[in-house]
C-alpha positions as CSV (number, residue, x, y, z in Angstrom):
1,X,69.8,-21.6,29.9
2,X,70.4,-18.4,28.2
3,X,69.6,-14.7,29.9
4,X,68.2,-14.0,26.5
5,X,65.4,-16.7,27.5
6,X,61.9,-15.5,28.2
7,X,60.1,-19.5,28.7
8,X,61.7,-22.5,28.2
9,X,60.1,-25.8,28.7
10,X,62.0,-29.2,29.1
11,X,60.5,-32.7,28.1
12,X,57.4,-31.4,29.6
13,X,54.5,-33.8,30.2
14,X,51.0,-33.0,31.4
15,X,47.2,-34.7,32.4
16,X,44.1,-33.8,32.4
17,X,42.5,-36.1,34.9
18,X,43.9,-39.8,33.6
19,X,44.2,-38.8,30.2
20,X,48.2,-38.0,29.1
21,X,47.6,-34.7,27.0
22,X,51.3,-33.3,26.6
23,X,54.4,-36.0,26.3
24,X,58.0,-34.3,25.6
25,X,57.5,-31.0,24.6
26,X,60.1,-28.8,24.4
27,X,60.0,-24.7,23.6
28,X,62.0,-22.1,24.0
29,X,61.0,-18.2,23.9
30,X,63.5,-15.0,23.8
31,X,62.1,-11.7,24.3
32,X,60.5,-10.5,22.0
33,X,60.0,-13.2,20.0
34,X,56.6,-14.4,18.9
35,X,55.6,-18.6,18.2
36,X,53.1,-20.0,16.7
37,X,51.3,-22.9,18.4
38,X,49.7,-24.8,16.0
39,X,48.3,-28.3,15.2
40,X,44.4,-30.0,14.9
41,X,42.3,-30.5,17.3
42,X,43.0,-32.1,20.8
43,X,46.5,-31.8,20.1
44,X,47.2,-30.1,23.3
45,X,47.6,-26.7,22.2
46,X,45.2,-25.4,24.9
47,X,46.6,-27.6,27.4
48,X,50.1,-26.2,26.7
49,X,48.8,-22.7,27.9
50,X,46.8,-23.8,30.5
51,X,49.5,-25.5,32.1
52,X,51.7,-22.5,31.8
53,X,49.5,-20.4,33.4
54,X,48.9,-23.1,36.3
55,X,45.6,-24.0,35.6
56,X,44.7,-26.3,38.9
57,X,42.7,-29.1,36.6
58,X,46.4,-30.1,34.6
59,X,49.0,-32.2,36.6
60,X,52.0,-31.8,35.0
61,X,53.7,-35.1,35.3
62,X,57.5,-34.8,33.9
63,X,60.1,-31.6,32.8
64,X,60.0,-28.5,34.0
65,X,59.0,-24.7,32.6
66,X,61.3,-22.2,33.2
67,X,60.1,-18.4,33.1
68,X,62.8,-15.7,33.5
69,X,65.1,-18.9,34.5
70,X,63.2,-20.1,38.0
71,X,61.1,-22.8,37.5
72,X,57.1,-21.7,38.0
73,X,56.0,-25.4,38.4
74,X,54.9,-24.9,42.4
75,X,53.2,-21.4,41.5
76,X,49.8,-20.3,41.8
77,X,48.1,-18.9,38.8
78,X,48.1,-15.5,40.5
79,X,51.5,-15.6,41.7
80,X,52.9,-16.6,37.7
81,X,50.3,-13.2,36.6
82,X,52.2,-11.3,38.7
83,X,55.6,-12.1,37.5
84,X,54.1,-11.1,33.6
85,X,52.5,-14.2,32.1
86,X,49.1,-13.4,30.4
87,X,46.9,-16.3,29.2
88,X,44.7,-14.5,26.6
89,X,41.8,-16.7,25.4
90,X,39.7,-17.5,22.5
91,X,36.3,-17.1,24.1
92,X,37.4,-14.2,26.6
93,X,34.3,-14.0,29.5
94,X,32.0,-10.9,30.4
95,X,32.2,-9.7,33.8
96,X,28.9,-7.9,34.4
97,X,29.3,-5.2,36.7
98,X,32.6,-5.0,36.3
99,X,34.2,-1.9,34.3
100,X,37.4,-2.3,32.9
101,X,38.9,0.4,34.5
102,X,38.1,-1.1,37.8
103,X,39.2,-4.0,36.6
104,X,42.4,-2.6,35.0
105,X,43.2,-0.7,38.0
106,X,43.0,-3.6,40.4
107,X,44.7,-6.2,38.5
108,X,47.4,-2.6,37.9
109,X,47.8,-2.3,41.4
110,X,48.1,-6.2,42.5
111,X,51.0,-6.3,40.1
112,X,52.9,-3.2,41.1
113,X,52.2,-4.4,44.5
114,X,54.0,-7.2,43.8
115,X,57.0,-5.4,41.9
116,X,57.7,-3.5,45.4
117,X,56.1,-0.4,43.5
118,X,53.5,1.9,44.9
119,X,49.7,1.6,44.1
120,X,48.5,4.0,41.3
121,X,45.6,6.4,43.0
122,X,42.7,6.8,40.2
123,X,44.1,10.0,38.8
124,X,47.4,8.6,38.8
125,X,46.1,5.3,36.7
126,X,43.4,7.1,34.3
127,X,47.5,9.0,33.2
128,X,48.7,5.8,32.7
129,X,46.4,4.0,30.6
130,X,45.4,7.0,28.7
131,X,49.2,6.5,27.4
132,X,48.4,2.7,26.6
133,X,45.2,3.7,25.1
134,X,46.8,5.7,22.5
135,X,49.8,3.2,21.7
136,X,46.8,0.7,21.3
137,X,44.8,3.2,19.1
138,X,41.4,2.2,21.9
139,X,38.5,4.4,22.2
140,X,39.0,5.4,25.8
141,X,34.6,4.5,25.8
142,X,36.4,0.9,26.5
143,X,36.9,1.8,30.0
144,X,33.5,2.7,31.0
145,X,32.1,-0.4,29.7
146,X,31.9,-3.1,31.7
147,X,34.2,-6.4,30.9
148,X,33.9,-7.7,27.5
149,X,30.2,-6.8,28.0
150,X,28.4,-6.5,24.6
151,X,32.0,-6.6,23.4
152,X,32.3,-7.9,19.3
153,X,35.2,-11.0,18.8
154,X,37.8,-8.0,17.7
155,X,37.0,-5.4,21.0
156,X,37.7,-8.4,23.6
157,X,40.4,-9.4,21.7
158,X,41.6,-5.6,21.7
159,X,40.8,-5.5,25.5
160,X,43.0,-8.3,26.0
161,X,45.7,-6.4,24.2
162,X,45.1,-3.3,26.3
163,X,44.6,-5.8,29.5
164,X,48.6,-6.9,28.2
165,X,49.6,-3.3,27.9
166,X,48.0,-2.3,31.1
167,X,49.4,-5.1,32.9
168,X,52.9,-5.1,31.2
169,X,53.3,-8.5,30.7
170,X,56.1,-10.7,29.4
């Protein structure tokens, strides 16, 4: 495998319960570089992320799925999020009770833990995403609000992007 590889996935096959969903797929990602997933319905599109980000109901049966060139196969969700995957969804959930910049904060922090970095205090991280805020062109409102709460389709899909900033994902 390259450096200049982000993802690469080999012969991969997955299931959801008995049913074979993904058989031989093959993908490789640089930096940088955005792909297209595309096909109808049930084509395993969904699947493909899911499995990615470890999603506990997929088994994945055959090949292997390479992020940063180490395998992430025997990783936990949490553990591939804090190495910079991000699964961004169609249908993002509302976390009542929840404001994003609690949220942003802690997910901030459990990443930068991770990364060997110190914590951001909440002075510290209201700097810090004031600066992704303003690459993102977000009301800083967003942060009051609670999760995707009351949120149209186009602000939780912005949120996610400022969730991607925030997070400094791959």
């Amino acid at each position: 495998m390259s450096t200049s590889t982000l993802l690469e996935i080999k012969d991969l096959a997955a299931t959801v319960g008995t049913t074979q969903i993904l058989k031989g797929v093959d993908l490789r990602i640089g930096p940088g570089e955005v792909h297209a997933i595309m096909g109808k319905n049930g084509s395993g599109k969904s699947t493909l992320a899911k499995v990615i980000a470890g999603h506990p109901a997929y088994t994945v049966d055959d090949g292997e799925i390479l992020f940063e060139g180490a395998s992430i196969l025997d990783l936990e969700p949490e553990e591939r999020s804090h190495r910079g995957i991000f699964l961004g969804f169609q249908y993002p959930v509302e976390i009542p009770g929840v404001s994003n910049t609690d949220f942003l904060r802690l997910s901030c922090n459990a990443r930068r833990k991770f990364q060997g970095l110190p914590e951001l205090e909440p002075l510290e991280f209201f700097e810090y995403i004031t600066q992704k805020l303003d690459v993102i062109e977000m009301n800083p409102d967003f942060l009051t609000r609670n999760v995707n709460e009351g949120f149209s389709g186009g602000e939780k899909k912005r949120n996610e992007i400022l969730q991607m900033a925030v997070l400094d994902t791959k």
